[in-house]
N, CA, C and O atoms as a GROMACS GRO file, in nm:
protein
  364
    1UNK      N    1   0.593   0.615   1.515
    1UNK     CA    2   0.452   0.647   1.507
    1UNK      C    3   0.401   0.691   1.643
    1UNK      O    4   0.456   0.637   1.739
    2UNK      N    5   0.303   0.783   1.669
    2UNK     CA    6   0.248   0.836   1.722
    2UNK      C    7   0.140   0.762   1.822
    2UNK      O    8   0.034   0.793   1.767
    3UNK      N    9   0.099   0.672   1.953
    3UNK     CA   10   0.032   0.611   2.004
    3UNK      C   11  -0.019   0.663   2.064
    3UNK      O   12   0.029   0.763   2.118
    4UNK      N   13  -0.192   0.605   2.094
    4UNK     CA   14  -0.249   0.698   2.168
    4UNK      C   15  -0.326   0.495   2.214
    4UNK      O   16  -0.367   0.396   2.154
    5UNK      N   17  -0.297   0.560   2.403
    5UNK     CA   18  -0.385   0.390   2.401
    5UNK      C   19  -0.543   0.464   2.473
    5UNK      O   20  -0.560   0.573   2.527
    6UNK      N   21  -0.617   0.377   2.451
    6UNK     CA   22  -0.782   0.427   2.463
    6UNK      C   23  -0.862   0.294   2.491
    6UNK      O   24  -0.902   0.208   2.413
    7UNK      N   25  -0.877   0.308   2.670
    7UNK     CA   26  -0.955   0.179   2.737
    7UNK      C   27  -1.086   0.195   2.702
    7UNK      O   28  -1.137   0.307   2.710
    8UNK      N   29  -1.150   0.097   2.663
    8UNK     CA   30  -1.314   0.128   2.630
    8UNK      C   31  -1.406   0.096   2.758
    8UNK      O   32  -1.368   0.070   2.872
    9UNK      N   33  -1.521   0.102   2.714
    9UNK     CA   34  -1.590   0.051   2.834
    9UNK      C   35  -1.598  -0.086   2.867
    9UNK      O   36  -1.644  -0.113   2.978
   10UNK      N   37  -1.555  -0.194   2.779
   10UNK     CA   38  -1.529  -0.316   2.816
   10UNK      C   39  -1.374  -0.390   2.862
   10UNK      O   40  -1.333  -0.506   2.856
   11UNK      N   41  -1.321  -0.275   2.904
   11UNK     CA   42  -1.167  -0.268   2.914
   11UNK      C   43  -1.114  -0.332   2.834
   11UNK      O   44  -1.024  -0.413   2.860
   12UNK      N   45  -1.158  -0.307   2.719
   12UNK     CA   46  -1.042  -0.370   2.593
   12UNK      C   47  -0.938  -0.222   2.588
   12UNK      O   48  -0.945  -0.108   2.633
   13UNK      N   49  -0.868  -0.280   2.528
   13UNK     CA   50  -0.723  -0.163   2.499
   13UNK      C   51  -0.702  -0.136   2.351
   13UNK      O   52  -0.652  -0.225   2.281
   14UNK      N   53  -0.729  -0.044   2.310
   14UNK     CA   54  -0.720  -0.008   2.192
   14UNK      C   55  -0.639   0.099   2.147
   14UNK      O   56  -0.637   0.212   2.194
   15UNK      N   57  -0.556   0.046   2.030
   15UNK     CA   58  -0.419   0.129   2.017
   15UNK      C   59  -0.476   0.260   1.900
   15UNK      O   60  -0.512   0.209   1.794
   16UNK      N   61  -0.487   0.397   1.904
   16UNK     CA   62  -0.483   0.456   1.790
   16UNK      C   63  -0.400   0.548   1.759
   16UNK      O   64  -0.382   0.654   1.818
   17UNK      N   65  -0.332   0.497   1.635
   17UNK     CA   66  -0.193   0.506   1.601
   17UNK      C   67  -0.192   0.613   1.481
   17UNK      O   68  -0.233   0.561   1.377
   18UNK      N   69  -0.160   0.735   1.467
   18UNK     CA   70  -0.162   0.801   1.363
   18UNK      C   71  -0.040   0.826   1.292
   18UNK      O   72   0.066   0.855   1.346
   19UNK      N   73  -0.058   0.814   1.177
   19UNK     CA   74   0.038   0.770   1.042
   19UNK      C   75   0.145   0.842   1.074
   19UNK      O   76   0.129   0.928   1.160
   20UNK      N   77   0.252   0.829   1.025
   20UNK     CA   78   0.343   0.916   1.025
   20UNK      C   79   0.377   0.933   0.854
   20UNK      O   80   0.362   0.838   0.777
   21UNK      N   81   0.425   1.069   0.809
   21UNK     CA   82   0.447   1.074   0.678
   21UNK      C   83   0.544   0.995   0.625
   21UNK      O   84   0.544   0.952   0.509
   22UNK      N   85   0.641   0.973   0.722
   22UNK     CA   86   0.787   0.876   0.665
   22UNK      C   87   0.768   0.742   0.685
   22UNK      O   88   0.841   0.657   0.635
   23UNK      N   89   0.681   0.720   0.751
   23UNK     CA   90   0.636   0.543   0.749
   23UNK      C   91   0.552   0.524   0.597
   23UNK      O   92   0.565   0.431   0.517
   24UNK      N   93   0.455   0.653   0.584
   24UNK     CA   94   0.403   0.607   0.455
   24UNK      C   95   0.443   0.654   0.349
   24UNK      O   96   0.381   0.642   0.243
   25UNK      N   97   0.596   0.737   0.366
   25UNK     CA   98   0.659   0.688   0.230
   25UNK      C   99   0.762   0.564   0.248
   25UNK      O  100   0.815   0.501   0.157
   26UNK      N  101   0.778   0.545   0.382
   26UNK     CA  102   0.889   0.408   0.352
   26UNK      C  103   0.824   0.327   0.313
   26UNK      O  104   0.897   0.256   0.243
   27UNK      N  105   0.673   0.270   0.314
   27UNK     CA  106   0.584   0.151   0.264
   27UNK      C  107   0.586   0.182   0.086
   27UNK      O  108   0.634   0.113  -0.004
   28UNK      N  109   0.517   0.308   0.080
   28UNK     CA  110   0.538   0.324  -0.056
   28UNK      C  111   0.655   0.276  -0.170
   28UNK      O  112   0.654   0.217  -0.278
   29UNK      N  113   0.740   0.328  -0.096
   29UNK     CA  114   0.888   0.330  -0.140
   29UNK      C  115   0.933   0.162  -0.180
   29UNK      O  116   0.988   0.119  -0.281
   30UNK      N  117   0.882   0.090  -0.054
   30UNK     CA  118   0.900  -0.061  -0.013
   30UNK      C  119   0.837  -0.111  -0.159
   30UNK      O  120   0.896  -0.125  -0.266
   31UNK      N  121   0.713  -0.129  -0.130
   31UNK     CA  122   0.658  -0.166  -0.224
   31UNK      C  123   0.629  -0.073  -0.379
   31UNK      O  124   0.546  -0.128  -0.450
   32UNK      N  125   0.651  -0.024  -0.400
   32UNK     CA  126   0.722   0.041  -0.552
   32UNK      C  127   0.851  -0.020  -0.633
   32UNK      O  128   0.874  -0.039  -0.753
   33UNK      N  129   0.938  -0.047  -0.488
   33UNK     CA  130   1.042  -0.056  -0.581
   33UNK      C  131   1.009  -0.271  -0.592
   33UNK      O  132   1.053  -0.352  -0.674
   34UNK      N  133   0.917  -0.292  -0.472
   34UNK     CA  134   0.936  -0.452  -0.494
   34UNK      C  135   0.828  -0.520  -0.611
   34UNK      O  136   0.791  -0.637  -0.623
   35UNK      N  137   0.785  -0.371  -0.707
   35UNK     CA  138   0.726  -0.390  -0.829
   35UNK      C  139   0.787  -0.461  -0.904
   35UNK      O  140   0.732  -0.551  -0.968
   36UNK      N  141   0.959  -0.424  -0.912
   36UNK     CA  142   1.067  -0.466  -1.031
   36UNK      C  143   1.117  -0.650  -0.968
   36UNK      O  144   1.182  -0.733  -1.031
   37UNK      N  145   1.080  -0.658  -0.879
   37UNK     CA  146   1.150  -0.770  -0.843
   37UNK      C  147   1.048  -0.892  -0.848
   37UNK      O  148   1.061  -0.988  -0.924
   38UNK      N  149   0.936  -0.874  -0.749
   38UNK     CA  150   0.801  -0.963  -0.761
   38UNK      C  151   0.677  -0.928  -0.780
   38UNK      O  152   0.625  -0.906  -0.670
   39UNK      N  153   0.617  -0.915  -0.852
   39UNK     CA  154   0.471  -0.849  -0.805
   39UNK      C  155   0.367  -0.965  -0.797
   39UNK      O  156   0.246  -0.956  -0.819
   40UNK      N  157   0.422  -1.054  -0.767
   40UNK     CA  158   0.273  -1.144  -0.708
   40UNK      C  159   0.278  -1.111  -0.549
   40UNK      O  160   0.164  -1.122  -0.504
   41UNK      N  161   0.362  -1.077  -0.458
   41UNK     CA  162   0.436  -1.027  -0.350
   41UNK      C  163   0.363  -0.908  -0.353
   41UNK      O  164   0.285  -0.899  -0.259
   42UNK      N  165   0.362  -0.802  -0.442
   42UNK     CA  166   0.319  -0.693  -0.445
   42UNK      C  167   0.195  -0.688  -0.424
   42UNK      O  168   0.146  -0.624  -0.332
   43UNK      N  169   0.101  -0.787  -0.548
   43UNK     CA  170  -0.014  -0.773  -0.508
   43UNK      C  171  -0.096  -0.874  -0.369
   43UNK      O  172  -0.217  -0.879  -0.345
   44UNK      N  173  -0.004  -0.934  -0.309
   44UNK     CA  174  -0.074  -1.011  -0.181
   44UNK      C  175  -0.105  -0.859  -0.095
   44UNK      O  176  -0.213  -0.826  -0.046
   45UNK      N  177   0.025  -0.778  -0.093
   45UNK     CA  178   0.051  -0.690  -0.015
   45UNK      C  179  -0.075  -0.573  -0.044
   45UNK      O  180  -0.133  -0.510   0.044
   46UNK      N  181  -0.094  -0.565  -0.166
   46UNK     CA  182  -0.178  -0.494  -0.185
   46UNK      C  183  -0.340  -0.496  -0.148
   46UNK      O  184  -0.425  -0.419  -0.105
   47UNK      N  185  -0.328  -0.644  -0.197
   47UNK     CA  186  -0.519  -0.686  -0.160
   47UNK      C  187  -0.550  -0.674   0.055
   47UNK      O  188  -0.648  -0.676   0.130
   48UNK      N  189  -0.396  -0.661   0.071
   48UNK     CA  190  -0.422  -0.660   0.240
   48UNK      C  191  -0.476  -0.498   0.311
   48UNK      O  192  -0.563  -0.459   0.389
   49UNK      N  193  -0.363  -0.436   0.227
   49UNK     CA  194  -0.400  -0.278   0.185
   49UNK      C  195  -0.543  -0.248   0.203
   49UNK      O  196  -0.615  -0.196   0.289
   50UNK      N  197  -0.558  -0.310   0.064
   50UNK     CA  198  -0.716  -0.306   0.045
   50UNK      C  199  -0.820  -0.341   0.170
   50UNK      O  200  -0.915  -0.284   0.223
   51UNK      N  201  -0.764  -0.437   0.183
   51UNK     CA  202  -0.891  -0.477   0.302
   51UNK      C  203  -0.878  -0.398   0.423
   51UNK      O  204  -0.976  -0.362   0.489
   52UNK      N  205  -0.747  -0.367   0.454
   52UNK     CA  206  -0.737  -0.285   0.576
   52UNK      C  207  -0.807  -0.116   0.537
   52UNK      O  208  -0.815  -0.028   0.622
   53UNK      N  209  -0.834  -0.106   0.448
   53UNK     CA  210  -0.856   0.062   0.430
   53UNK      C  211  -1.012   0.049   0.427
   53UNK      O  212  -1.086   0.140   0.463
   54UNK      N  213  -1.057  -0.076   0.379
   54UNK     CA  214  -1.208  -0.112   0.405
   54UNK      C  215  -1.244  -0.078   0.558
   54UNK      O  216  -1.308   0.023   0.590
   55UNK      N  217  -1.205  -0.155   0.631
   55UNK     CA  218  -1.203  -0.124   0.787
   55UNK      C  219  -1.139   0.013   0.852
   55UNK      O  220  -1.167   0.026   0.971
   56UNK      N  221  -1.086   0.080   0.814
   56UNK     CA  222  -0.992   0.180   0.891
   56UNK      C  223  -1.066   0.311   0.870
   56UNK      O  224  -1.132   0.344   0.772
   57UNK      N  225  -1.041   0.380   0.984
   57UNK     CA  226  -1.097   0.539   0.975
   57UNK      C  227  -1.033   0.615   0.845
   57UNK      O  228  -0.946   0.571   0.770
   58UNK      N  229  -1.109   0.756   0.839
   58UNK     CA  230  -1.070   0.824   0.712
   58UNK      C  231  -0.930   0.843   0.724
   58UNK      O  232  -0.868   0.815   0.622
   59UNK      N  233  -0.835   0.898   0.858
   59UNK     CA  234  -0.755   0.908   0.828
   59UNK      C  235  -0.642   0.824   0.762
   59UNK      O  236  -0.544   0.863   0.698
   60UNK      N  237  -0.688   0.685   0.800
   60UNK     CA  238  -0.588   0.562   0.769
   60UNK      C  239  -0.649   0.513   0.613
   60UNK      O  240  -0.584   0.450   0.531
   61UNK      N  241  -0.765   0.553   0.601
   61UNK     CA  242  -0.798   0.494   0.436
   61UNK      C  243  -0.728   0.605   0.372
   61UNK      O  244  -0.695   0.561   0.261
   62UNK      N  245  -0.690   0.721   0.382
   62UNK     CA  246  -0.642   0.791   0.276
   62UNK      C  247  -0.496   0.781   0.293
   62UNK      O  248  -0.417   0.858   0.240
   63UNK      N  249  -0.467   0.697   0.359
   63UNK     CA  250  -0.300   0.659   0.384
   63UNK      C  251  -0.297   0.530   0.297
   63UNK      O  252  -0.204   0.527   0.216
   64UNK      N  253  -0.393   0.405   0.298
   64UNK     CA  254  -0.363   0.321   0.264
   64UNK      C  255  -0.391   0.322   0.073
   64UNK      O  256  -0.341   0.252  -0.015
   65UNK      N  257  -0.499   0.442   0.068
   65UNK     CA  258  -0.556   0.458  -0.088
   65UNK      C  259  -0.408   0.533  -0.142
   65UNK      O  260  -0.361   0.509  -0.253
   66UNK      N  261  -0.373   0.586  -0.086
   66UNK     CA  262  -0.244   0.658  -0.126
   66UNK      C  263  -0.093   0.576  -0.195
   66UNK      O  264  -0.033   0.587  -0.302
   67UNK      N  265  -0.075   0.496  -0.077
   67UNK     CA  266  -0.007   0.400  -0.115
   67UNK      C  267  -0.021   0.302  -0.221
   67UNK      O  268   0.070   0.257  -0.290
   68UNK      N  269  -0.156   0.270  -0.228
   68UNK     CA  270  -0.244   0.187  -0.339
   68UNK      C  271  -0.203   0.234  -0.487
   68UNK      O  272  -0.156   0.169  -0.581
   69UNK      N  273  -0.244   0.392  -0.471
   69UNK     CA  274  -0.267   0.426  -0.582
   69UNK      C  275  -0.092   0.454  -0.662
   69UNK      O  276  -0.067   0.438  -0.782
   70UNK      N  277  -0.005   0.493  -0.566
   70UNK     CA  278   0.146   0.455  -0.608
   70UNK      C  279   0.164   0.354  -0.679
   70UNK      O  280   0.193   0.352  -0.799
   71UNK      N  281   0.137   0.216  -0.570
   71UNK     CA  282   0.163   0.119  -0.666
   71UNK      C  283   0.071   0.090  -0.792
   71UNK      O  284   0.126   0.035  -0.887
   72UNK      N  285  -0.015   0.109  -0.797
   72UNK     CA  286  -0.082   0.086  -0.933
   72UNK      C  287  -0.020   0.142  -1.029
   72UNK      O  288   0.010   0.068  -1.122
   73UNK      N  289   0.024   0.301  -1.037
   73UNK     CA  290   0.111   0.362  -1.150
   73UNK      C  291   0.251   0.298  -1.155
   73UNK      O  292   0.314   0.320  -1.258
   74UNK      N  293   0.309   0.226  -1.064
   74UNK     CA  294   0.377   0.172  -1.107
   74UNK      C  295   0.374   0.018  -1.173
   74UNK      O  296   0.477  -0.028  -1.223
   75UNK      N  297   0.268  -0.045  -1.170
   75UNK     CA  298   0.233  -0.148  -1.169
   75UNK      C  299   0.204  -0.150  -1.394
   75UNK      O  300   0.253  -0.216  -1.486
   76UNK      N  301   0.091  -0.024  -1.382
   76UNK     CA  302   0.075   0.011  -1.506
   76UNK      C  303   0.194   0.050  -1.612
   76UNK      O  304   0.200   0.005  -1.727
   77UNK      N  305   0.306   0.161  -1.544
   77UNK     CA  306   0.404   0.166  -1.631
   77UNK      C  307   0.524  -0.023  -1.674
   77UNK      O  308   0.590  -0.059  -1.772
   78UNK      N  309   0.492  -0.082  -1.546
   78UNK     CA  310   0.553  -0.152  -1.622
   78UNK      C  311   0.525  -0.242  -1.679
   78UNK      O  312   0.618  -0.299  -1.736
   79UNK      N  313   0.338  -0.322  -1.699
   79UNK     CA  314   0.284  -0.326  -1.763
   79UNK      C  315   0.303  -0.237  -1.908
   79UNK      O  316   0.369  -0.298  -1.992
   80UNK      N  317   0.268  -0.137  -1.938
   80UNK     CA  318   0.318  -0.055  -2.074
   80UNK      C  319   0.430  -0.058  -2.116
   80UNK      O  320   0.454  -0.023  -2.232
   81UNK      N  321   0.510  -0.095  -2.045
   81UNK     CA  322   0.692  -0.165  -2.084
   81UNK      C  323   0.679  -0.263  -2.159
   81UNK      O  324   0.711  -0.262  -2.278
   82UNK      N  325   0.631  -0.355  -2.100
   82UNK     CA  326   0.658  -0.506  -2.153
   82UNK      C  327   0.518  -0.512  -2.265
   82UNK      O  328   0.520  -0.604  -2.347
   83UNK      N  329   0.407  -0.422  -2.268
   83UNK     CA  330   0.352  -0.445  -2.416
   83UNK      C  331   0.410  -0.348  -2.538
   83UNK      O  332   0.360  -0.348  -2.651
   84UNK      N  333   0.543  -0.250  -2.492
   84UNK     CA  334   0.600  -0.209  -2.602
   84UNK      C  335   0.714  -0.321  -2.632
   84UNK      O  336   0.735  -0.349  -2.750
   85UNK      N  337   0.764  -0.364  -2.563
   85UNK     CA  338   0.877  -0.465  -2.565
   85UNK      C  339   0.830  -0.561  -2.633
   85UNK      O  340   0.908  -0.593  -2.723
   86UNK      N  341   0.704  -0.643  -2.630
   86UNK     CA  342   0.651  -0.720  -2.659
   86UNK      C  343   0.599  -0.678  -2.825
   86UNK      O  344   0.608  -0.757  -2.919
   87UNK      N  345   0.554  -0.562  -2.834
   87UNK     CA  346   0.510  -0.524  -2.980
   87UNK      C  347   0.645  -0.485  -3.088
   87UNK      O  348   0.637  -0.486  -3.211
   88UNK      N  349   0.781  -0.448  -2.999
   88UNK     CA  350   0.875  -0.463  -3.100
   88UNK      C  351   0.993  -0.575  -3.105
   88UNK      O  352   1.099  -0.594  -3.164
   89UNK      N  353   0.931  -0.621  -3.031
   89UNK     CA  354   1.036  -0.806  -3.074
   89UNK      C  355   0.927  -0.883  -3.049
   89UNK      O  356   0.931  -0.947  -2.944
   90UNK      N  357   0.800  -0.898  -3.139
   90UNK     CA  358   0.726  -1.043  -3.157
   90UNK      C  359   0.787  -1.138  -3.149
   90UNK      O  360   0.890  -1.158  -3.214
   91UNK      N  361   0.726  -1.237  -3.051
   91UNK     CA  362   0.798  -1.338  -3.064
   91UNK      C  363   0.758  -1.479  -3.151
   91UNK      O  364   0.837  -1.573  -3.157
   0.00000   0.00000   0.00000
């Protein structure tokens, strides 16, 4: 990733870091595939997402809505799995 450091006027140090495309498909990727394995994991990861894109400039909210919105379609298809699975072997 790309760093840019930026002293303010209270000499705090502030890092601004712009996305890189392969970091935000390796997150994607990360969490997509850790749909099939845990998704209570998934969604901690997600509600953090969330909150961080609340706070973050446009460029980083449309990185983190991006990722979001991945996992949700995957979240939904496999949701729609298990209520066809579920509608043809009642249990």
């Amino acid at each position: 990733m790309l760093v840019n450091m930026v002293i303010s006027k209270r000499s705090k140090i502030e890092l601004k870091i712009d996305p890189l495309e392969e970091d935000i498909n390796d997150v994607k990727t990360f969490l997509v595939e850790l749909c099939d394995v845990d998704l209570c994991k998934v969604e901690i990861l997600s509600k953090y997402l969330y909150r961080m894109a609340k706070k973050a400039n446009q460029k980083w909210k449309d990185v983190y809505l991006t990722v979001l919105s991945s996992v949700q379609e995957k979240v939904m298809s496999i949701y729609k799995r298990t209520l066809i699975l579920n509608s043809e072997f009642p249990i």
